[in-house]
PyMOL commands that place a pseudoatom at each C-alpha (Angstrom):
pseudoatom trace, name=CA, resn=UNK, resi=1, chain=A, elem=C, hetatm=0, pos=[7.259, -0.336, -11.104]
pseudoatom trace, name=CA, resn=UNK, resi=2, chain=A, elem=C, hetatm=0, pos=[5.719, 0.256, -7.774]
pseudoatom trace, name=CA, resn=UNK, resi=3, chain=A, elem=C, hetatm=0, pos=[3.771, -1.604, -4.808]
pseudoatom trace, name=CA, resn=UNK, resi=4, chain=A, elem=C, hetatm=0, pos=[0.416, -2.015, -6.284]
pseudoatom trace, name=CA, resn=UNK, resi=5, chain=A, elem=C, hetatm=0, pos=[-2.349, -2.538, -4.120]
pseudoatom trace, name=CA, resn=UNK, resi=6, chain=A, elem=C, hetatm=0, pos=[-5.450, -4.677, -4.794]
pseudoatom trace, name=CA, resn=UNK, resi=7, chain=A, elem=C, hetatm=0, pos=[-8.911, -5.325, -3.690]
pseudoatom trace, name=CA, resn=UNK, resi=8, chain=A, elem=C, hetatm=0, pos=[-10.397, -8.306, -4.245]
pseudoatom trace, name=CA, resn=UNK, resi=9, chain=A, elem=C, hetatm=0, pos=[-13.425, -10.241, -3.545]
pseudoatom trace, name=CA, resn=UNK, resi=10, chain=A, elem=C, hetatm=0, pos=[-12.555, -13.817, -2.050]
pseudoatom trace, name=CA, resn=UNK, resi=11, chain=A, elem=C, hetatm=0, pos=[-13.144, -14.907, -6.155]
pseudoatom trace, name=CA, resn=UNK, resi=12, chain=A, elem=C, hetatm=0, pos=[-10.696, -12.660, -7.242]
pseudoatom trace, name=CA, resn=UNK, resi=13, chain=A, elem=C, hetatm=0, pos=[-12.613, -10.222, -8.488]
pseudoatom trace, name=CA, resn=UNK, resi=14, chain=A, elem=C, hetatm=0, pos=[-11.078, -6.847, -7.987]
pseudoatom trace, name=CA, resn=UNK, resi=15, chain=A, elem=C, hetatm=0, pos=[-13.219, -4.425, -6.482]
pseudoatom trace, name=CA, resn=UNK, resi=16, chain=A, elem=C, hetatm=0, pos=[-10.136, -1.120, -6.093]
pseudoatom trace, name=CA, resn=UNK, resi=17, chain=A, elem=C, hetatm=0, pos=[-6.971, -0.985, -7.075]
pseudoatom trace, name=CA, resn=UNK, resi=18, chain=A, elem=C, hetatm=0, pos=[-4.061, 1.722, -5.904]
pseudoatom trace, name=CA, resn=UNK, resi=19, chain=A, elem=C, hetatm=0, pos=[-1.430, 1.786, -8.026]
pseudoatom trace, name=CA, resn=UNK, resi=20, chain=A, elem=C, hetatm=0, pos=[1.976, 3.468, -7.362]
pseudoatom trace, name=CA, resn=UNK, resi=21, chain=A, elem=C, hetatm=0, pos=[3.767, 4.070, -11.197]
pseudoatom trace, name=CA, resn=UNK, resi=22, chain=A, elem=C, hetatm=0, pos=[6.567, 5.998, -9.470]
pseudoatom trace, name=CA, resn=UNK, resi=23, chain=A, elem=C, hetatm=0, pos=[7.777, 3.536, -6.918]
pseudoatom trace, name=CA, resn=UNK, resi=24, chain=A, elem=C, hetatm=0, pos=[6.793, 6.084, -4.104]
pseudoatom trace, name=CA, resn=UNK, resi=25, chain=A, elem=C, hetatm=0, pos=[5.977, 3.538, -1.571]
pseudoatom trace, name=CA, resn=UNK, resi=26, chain=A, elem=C, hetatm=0, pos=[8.366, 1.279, -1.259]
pseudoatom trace, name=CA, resn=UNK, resi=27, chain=A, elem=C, hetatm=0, pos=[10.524, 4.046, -0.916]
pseudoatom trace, name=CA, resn=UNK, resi=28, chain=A, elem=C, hetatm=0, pos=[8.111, 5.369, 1.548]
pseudoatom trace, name=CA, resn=UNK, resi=29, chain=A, elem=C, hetatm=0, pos=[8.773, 1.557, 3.027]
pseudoatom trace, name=CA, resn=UNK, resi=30, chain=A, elem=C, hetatm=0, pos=[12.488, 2.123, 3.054]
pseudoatom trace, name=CA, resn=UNK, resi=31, chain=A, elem=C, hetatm=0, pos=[12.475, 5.377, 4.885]
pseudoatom trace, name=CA, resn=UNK, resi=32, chain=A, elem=C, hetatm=0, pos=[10.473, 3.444, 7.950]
pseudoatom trace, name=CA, resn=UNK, resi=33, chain=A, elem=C, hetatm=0, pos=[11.725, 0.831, 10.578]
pseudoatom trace, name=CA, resn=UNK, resi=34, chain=A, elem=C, hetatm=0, pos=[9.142, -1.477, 9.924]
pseudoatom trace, name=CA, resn=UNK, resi=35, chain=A, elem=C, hetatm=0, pos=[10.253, -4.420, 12.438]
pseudoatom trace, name=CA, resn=UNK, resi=36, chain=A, elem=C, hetatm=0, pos=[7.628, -3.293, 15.024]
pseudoatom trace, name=CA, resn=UNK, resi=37, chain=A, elem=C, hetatm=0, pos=[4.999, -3.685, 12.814]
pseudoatom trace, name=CA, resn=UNK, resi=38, chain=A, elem=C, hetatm=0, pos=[2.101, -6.198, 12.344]
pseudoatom trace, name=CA, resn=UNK, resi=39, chain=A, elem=C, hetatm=0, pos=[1.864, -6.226, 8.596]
pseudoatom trace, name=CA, resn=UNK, resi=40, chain=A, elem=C, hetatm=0, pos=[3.751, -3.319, 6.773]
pseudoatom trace, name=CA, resn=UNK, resi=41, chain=A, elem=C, hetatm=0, pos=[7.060, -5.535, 7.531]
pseudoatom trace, name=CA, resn=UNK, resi=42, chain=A, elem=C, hetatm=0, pos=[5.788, -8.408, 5.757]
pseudoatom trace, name=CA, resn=UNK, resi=43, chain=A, elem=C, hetatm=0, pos=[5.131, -6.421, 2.092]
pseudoatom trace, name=CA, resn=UNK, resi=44, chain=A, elem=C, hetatm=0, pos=[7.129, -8.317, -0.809]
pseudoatom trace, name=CA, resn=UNK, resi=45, chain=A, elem=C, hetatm=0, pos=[8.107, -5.169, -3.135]
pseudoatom trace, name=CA, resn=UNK, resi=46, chain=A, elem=C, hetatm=0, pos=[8.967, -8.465, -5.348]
pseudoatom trace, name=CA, resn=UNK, resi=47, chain=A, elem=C, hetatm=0, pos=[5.803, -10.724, -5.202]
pseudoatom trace, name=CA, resn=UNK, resi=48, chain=A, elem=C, hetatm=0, pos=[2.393, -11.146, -3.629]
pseudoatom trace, name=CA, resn=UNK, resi=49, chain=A, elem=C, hetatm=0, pos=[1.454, -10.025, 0.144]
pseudoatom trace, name=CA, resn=UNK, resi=50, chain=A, elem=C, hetatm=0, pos=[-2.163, -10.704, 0.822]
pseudoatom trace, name=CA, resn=UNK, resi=51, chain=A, elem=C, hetatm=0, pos=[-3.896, -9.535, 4.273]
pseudoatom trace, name=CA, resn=UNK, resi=52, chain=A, elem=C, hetatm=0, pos=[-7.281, -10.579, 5.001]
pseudoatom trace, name=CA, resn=UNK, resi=53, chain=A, elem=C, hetatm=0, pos=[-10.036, -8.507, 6.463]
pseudoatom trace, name=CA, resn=UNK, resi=54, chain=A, elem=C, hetatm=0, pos=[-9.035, -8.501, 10.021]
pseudoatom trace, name=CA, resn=UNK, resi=55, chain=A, elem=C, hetatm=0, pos=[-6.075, -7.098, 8.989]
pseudoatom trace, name=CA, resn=UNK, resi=56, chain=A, elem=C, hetatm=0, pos=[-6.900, -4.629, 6.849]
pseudoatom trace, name=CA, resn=UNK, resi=57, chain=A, elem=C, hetatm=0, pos=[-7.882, -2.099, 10.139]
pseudoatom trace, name=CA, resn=UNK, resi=58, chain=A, elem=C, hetatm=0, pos=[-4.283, -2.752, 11.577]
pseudoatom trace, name=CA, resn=UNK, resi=59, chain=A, elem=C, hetatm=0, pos=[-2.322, -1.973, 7.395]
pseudoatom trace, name=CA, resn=UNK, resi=60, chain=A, elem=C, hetatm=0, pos=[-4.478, 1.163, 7.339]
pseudoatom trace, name=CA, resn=UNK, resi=61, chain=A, elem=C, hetatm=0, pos=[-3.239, 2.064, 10.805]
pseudoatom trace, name=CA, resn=UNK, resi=62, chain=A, elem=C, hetatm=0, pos=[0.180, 1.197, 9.732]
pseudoatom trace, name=CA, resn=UNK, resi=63, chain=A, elem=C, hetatm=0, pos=[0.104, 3.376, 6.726]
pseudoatom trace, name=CA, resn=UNK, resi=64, chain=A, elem=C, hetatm=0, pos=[-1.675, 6.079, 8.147]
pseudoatom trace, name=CA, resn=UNK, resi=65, chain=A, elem=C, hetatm=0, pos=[1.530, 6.041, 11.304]
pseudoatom trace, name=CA, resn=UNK, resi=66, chain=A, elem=C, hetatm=0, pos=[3.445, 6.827, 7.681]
pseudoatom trace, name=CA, resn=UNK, resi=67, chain=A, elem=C, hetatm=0, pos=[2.269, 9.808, 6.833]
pseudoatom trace, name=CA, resn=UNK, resi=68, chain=A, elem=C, hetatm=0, pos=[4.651, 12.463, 9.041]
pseudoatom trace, name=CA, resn=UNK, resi=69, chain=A, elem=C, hetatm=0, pos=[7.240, 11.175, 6.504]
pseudoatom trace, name=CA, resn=UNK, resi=70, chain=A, elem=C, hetatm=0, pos=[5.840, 12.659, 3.635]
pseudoatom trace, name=CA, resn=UNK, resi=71, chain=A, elem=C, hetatm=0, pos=[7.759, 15.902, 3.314]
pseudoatom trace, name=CA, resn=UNK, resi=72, chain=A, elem=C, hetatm=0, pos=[9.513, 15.527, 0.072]
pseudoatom trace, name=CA, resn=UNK, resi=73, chain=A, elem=C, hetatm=0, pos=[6.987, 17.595, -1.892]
pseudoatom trace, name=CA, resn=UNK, resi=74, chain=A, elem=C, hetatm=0, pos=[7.737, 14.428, -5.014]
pseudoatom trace, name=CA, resn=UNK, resi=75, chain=A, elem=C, hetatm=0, pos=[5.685, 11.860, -2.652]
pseudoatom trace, name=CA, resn=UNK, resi=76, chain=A, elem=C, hetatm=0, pos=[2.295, 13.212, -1.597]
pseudoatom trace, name=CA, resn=UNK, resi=77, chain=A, elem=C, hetatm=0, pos=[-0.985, 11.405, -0.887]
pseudoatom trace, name=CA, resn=UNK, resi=78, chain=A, elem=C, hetatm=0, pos=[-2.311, 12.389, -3.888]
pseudoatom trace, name=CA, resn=UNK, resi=79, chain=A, elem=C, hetatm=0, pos=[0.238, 11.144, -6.112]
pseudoatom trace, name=CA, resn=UNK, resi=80, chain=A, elem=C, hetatm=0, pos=[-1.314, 7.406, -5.583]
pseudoatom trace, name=CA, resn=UNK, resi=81, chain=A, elem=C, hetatm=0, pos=[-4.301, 6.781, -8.004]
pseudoatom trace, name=CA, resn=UNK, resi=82, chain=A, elem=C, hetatm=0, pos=[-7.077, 4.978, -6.625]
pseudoatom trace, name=CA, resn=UNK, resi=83, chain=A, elem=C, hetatm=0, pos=[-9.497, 3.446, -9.263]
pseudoatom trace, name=CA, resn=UNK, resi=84, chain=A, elem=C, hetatm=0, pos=[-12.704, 1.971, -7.859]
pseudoatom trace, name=CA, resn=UNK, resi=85, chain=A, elem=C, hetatm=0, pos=[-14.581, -0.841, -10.063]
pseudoatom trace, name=CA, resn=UNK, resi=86, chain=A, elem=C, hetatm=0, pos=[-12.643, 0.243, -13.191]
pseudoatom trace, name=CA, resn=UNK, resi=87, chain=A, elem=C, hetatm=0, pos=[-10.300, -1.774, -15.416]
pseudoatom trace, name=CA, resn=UNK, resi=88, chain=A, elem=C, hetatm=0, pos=[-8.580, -3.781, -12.307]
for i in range(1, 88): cmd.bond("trace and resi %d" % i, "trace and resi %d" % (i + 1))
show_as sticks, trace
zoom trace
């Protein structure tokens, strides 16, 4: 099982979901020195992280600094599923 990633109103309600089935990114996550960073370093691949919305802009910058190490053609950007308003 992957690092799942969750939307959720501040009632819980989930509003996406991206879900990683082939445990792509945590080992995206191990291929990275993630000590510099504000919030990647702080994932559990065991438990819960939450982020709020001021730190959402600073994770999507994190993630996107990720991408150049996406050249095994078995972990793509397409290979995560994102499901919007569906059975979260």
């Amino acid at each position: 099982m992957g690092i799942d990633a969750r939307i959720e109103t501040e009632r819980g309600t989930c509003v996406a979901e991206v879900e990683d089935p082939h445990n792509r990114m945590n080992r995206l996550l191990s291929l990275s020195v993630l000590d510099s960073t504000c919030c990647l370093q702080f994932i559990d691949q065991y438990g819960d992280t939450v982020f709020n919305r001021y730190q959402i802009p600073v994770l999507q910058s994190e993630c996107s600094a990720l991408v150049p190490l996406l050249t095994d053609s078995s972990i793509s950007t397409s290979s995560l599923t994102l499901r919007v308003n569906s059975t979260c």
